[in-house]
Backbone and ligand atoms as CSV (ligand in chain L), in Angstrom:
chain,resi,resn,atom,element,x,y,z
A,1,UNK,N,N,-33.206,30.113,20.124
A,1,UNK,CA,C,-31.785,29.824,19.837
A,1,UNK,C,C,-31.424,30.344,18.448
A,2,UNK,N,N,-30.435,31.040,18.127
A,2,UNK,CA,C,-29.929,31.561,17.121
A,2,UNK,C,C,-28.872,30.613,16.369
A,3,UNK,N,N,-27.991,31.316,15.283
A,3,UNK,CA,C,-27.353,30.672,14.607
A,3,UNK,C,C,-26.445,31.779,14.700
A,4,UNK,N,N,-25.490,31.488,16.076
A,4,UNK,CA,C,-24.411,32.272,15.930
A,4,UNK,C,C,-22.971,32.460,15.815
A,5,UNK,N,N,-22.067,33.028,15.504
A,5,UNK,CA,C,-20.599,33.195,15.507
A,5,UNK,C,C,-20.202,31.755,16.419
A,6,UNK,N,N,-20.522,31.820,17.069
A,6,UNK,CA,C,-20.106,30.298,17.715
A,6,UNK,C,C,-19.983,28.989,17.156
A,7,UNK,N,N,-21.862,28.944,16.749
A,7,UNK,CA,C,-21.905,27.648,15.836
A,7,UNK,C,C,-21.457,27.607,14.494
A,8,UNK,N,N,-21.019,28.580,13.957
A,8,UNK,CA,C,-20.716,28.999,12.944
A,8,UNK,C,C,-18.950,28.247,13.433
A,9,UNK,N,N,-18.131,28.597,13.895
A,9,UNK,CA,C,-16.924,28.335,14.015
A,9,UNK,C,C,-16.449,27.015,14.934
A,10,UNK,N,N,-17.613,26.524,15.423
A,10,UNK,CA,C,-17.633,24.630,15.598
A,10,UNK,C,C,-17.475,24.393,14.205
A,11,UNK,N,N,-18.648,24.669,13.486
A,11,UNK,CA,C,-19.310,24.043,12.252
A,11,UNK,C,C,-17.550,24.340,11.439
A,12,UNK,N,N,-16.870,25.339,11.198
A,12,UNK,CA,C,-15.628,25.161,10.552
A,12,UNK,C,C,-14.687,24.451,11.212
A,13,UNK,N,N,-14.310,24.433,12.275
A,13,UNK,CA,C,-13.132,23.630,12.945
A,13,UNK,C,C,-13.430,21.779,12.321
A,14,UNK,N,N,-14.902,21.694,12.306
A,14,UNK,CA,C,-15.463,20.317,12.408
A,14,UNK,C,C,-15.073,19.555,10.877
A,15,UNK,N,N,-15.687,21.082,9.795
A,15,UNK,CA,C,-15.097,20.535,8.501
A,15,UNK,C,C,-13.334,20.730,8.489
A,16,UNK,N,N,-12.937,21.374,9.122
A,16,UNK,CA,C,-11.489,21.642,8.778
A,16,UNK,C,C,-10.778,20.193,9.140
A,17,UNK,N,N,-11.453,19.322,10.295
A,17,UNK,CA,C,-11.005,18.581,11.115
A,17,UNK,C,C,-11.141,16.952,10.524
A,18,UNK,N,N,-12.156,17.138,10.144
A,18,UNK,CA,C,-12.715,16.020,9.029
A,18,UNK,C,C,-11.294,16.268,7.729
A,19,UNK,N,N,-11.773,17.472,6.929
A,19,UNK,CA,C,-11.093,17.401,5.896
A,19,UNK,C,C,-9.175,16.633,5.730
A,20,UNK,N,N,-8.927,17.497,7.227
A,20,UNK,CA,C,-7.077,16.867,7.593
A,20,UNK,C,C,-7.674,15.167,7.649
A,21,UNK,N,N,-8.479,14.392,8.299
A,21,UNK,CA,C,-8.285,13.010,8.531
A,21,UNK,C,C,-8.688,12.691,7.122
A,22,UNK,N,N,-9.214,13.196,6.426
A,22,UNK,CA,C,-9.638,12.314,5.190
A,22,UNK,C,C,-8.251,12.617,4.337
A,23,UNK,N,N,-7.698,13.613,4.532
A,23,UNK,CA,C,-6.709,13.636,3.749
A,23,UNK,C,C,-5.596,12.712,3.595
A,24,UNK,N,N,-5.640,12.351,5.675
A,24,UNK,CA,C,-4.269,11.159,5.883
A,24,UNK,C,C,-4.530,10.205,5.663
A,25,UNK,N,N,-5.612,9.945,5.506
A,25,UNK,CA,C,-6.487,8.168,4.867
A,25,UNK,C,C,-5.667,8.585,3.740
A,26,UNK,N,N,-6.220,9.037,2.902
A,26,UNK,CA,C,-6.035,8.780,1.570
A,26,UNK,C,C,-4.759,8.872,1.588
A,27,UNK,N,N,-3.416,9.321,1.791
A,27,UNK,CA,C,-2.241,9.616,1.283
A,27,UNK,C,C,-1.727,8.278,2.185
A,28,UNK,N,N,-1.965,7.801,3.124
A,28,UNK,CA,C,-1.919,6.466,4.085
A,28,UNK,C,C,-2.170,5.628,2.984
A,29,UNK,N,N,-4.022,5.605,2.194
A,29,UNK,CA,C,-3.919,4.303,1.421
A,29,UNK,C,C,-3.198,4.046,0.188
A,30,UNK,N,N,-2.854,5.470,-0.305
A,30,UNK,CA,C,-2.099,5.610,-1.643
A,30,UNK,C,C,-0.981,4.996,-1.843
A,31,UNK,N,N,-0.309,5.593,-0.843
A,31,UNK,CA,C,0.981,5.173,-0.439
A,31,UNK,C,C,0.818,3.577,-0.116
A,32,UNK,N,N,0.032,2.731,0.471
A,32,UNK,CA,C,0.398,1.713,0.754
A,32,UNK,C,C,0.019,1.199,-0.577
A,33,UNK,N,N,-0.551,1.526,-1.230
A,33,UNK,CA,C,-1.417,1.105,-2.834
A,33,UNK,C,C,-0.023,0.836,-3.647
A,34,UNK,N,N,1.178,2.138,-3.419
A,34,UNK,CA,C,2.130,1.914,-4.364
A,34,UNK,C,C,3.252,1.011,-4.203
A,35,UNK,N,N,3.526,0.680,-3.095
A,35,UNK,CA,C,4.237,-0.259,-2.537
A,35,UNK,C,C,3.472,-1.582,-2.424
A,36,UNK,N,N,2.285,-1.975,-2.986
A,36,UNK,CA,C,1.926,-3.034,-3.016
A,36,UNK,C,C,1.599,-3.748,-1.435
A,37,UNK,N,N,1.045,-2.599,-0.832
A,37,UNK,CA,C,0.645,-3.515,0.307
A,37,UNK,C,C,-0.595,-3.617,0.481
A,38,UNK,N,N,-0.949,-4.830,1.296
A,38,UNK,CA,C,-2.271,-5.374,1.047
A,38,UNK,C,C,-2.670,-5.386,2.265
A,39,UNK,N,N,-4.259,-5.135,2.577
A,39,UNK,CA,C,-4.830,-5.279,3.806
A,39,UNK,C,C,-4.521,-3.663,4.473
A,40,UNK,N,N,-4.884,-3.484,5.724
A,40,UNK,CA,C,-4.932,-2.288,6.245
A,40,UNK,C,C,-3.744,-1.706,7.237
A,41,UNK,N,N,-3.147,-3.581,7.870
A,41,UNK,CA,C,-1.866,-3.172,8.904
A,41,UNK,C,C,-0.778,-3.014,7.529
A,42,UNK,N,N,-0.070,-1.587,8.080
A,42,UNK,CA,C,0.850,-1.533,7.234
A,42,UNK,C,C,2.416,-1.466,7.890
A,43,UNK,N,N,3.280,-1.846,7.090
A,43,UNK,CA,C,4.583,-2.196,7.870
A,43,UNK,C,C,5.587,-0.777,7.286
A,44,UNK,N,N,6.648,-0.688,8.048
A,44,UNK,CA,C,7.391,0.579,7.637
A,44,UNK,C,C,8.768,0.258,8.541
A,45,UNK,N,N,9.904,0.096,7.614
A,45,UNK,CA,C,11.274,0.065,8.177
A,45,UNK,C,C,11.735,1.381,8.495
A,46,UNK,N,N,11.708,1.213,9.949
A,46,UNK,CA,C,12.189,2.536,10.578
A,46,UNK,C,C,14.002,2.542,10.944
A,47,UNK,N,N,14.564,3.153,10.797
A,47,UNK,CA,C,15.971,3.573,11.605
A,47,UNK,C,C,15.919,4.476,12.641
A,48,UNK,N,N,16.413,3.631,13.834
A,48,UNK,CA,C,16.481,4.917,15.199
A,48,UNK,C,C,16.926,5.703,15.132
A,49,UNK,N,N,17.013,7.145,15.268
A,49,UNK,CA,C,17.771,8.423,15.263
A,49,UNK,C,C,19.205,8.600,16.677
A,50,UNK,N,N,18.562,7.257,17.467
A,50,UNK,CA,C,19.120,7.303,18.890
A,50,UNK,C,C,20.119,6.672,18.955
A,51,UNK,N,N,19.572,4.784,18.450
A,51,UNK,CA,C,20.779,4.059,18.323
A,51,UNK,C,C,21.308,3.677,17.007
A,52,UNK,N,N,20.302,3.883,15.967
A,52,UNK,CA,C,20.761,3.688,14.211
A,52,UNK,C,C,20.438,2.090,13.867
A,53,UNK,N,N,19.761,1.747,14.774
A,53,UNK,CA,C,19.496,0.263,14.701
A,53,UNK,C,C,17.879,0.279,13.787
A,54,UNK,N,N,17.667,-0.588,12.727
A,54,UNK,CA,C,17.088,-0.846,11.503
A,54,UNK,C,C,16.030,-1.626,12.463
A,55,UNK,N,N,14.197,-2.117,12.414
A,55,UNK,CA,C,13.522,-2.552,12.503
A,55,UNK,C,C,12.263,-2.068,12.046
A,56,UNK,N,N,11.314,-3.163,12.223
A,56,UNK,CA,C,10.229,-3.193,10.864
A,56,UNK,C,C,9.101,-2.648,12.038
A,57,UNK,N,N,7.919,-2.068,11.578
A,57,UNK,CA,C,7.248,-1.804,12.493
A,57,UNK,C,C,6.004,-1.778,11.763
A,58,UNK,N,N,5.172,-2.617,12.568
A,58,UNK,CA,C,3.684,-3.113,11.703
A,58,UNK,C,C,2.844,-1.546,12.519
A,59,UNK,N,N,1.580,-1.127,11.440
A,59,UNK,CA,C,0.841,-0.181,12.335
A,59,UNK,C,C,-0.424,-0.361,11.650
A,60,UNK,N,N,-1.450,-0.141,12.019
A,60,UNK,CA,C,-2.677,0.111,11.733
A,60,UNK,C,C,-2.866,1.790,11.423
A,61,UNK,N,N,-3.329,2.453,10.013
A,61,UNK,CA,C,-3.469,3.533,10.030
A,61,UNK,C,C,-4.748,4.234,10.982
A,62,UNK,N,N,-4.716,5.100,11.863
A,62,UNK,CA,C,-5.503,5.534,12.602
A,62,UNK,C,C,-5.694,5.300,13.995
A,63,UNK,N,N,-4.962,4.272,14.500
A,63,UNK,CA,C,-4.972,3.556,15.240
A,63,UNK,C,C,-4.022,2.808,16.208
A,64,UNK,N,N,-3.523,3.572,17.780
A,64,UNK,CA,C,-2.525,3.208,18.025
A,64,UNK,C,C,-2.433,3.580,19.521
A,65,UNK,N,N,-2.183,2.765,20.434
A,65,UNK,CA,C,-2.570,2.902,21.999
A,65,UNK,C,C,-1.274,2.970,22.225
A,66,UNK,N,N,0.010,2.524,21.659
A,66,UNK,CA,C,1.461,2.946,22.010
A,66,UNK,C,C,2.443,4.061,22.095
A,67,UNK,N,N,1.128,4.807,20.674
A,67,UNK,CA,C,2.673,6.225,20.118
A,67,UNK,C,C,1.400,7.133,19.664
A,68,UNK,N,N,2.190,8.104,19.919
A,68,UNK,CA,C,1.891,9.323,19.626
A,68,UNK,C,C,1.785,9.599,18.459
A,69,UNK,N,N,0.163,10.095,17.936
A,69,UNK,CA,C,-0.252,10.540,16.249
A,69,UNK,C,C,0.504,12.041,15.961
A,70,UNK,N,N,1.318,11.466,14.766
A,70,UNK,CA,C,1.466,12.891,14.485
A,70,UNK,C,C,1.480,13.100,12.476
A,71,UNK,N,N,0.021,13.010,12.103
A,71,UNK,CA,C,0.343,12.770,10.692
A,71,UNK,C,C,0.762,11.901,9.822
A,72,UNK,N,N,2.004,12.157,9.075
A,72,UNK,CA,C,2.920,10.654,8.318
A,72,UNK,C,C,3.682,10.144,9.310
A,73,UNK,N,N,3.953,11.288,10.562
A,73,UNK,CA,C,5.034,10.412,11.834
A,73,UNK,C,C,4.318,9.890,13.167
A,74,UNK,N,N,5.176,8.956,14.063
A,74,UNK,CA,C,4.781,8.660,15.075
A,74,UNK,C,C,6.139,8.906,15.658
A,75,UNK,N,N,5.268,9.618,17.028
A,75,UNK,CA,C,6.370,9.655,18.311
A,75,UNK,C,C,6.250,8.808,19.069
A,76,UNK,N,N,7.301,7.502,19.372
A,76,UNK,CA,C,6.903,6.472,19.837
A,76,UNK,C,C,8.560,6.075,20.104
A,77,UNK,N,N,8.479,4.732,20.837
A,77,UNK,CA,C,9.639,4.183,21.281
A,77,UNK,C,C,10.307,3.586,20.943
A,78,UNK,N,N,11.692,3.174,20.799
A,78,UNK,CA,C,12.511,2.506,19.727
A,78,UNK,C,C,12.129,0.843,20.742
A,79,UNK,N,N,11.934,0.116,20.042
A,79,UNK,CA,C,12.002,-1.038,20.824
A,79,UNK,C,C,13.208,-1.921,21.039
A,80,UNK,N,N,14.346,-1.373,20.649
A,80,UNK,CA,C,15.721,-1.776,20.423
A,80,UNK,C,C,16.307,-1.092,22.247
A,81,UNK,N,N,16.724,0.041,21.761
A,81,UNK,CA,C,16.771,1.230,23.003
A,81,UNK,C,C,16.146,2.089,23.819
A,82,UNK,N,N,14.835,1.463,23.423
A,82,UNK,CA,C,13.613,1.980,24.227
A,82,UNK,C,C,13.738,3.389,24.443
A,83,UNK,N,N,14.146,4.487,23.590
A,83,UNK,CA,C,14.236,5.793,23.855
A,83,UNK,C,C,13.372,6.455,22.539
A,84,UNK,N,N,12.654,7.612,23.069
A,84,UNK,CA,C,11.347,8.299,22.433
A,84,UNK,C,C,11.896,9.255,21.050
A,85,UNK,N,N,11.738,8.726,19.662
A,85,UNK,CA,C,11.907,9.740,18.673
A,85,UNK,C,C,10.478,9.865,18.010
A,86,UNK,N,N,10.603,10.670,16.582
A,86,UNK,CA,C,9.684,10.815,16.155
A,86,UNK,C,C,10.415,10.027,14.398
A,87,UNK,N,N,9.256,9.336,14.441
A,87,UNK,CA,C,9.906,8.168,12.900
A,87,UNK,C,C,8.800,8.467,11.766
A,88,UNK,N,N,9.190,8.995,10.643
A,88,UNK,CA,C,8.355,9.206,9.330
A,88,UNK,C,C,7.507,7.609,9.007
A,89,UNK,N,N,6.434,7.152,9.994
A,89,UNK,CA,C,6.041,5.530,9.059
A,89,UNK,C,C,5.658,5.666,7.726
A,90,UNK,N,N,5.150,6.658,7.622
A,90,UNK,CA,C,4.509,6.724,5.900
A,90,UNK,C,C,5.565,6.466,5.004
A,91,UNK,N,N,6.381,7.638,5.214
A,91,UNK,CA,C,7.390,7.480,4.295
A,91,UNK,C,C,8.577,6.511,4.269
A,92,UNK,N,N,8.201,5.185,4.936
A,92,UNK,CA,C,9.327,4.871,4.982
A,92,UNK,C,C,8.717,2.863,4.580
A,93,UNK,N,N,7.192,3.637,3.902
A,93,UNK,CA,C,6.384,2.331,4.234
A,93,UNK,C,C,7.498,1.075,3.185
A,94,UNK,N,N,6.931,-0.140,3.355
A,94,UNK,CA,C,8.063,-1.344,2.641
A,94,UNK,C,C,6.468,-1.914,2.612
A,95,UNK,N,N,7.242,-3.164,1.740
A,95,UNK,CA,C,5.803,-4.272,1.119
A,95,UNK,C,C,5.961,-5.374,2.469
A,96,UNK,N,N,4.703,-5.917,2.987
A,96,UNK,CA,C,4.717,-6.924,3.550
A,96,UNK,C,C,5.081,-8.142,2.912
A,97,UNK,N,N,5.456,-9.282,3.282
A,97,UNK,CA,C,5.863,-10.526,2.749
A,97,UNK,C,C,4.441,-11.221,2.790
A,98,UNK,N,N,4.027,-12.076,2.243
A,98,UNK,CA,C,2.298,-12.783,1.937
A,98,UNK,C,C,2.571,-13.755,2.772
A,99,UNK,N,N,1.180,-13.239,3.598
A,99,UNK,CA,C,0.901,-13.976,4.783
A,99,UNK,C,C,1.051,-13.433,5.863
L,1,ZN,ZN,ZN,16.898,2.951,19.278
């Protein structure tokens, strides 16, 4: 067995692939660091693009059987109008209330 062009370009996709998730940790924990949030579920006041209706939306970074990963956004469902946008959570993170 050799060491070829193949394993060679797993072996980069693998660090390239690693490197993007470590990146969204960190800008995930930073960000929740500056807003003073504590613990790992983090909350983020979203506005619907659909109906304009304001709600809070708790998430676990990394982690999510409802919506679609996409980076700082999730494509996921308004739970107001139940219709599919894509909502910035990172950027829109808020402080939890204690407790
Ligand atoms: Zn909506």
């Amino acid at each position: 067995m050799t060491f070829g062009p193949l394993a060679i370009a797993i072996t980069a996709v693998a660090v390239v692939g690693i490197g993007i998730f470590a990146y969204y940790l960190a800008m995930v924990v930073s960000k929740g660091r500056r807003v003073g949030t504590r613990g790992i579920v983090q909350r983020s006041r979203l506005t619907c693009p659909k109906c304009g209706k304001e709600f809070d939306y708790d998430w676990i970074p990394g982690g999510s059987l409802t919506a679609v990963r996409l980076g700082p956004s999730r494509y996921m469902a308004c739970p107001i109008c139940h219709k599919w946008s894509v909502f910035p959570i990172v950027q829109n993170l808020v402080e939890r209330p204690p407790g």
